[in-house]
N, C-alpha and C positions, 0 to 999 in steps of 0.2 A: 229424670233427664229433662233438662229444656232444652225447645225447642220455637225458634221465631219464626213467627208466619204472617200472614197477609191477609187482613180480616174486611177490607170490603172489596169491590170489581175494578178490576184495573190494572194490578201486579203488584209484586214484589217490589221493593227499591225499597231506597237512603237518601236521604237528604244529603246536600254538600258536605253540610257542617256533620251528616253522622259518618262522611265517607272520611274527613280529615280526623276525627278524632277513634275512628278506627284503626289508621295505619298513623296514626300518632302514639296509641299503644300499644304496636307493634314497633315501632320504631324503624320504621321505614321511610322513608322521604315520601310526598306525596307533593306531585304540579300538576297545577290546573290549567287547563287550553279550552279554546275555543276556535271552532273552524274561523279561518277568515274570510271564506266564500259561506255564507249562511245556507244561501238555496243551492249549494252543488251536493245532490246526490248520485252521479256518478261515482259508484264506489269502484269500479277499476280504476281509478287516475287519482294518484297519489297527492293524500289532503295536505293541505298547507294550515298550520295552525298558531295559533299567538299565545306565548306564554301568559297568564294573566298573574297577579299579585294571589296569592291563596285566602288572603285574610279583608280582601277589599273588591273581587270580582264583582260584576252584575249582572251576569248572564245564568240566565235561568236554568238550562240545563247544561254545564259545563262536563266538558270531560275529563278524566282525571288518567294522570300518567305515573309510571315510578322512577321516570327517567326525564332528562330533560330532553329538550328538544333538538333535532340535529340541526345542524346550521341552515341547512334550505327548508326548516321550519317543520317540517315532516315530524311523528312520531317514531323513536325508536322502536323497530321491531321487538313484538312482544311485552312492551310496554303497558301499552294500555289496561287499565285495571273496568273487568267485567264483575259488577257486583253477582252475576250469577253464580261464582266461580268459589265464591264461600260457601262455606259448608253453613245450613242454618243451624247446628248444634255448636257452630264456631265462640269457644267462649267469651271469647273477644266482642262475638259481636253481637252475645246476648248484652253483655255487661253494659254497649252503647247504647241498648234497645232500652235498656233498662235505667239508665244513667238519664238520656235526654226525653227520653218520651215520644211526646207528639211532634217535640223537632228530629225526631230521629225520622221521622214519615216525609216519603218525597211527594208531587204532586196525584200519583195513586194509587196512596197505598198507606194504610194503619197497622203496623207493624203492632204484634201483640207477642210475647214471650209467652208460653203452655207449656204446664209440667205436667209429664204424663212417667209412668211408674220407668224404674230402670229395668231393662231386660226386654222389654216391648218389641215385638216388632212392627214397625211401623211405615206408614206411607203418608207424603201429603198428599191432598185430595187438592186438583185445581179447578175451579170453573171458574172461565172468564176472569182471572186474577184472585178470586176470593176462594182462599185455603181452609184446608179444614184436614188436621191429624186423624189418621182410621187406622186402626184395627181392624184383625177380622169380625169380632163381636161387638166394639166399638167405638165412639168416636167422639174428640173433645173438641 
């Protein structure tokens, strides 16, 4: 079984480019936004966002949607796409990890694919963003 993890301090994450060629081979539509208040972290009051171009953005950490935007700029409820939300056994998105590499790694994070026998039961191990697959006897 593989399984994607996160091999130095920092977290989990995807790069832009491994988050559009994920739901490119799912074939889902994927828009990218960016707040257009940079400093409002008020998160009760309703963010206002700017579509950007998917293939020509600049912004560093863009957010990514499955839906466009509603007309008063808002994200569609439910929308928003949380990389947490994949499964890391998702084959989909070994095969990115695996496809792009070190463009597949956002600003922190070294994604590494690990095969560990089928049938395992298994946990990841987190400290401070750096993963590590355990067993009860052991650990890869």
């Amino acid at each position: 079984m593989k399984i994607v993890i996160n091999r130095c301090y920092g977290g989990f994450g995807l790069s832009p480019e491994a988050v559009k060629l994920y739901f490119e081979k799912m074939n889902i539509p994927i828009y990218v936004v960016q707040m257009k208040e940079k400093e409002d972290w008020d998160w009760d009051k309703p963010k206002e966002y700017t579509l950007l171009d998917k293939n020509k953005y600049n912004s560093l950490f863009p957010w990514f949607t499955t839906k466009p935007l509603n007309d008063d700029g808002t994200m569609v409820e439910g929308s928003h796409f949380f990389i947490h939300n994949i499964e890391r056994t998702d084959p989909i998105l070994i095969d990115v990890v695996e496809e792009l590499g070190e463009k597949s790694w956002d600003g922190t994070s070294e994604l590494e694919v690990v095969e560990i026998p089928d049938g395992i039961g298994y946990y990841i191990n987190d400290y401070d963003g750096l993963e590590s697959i355990h067993e009860s006897h052991r650990s890869w």
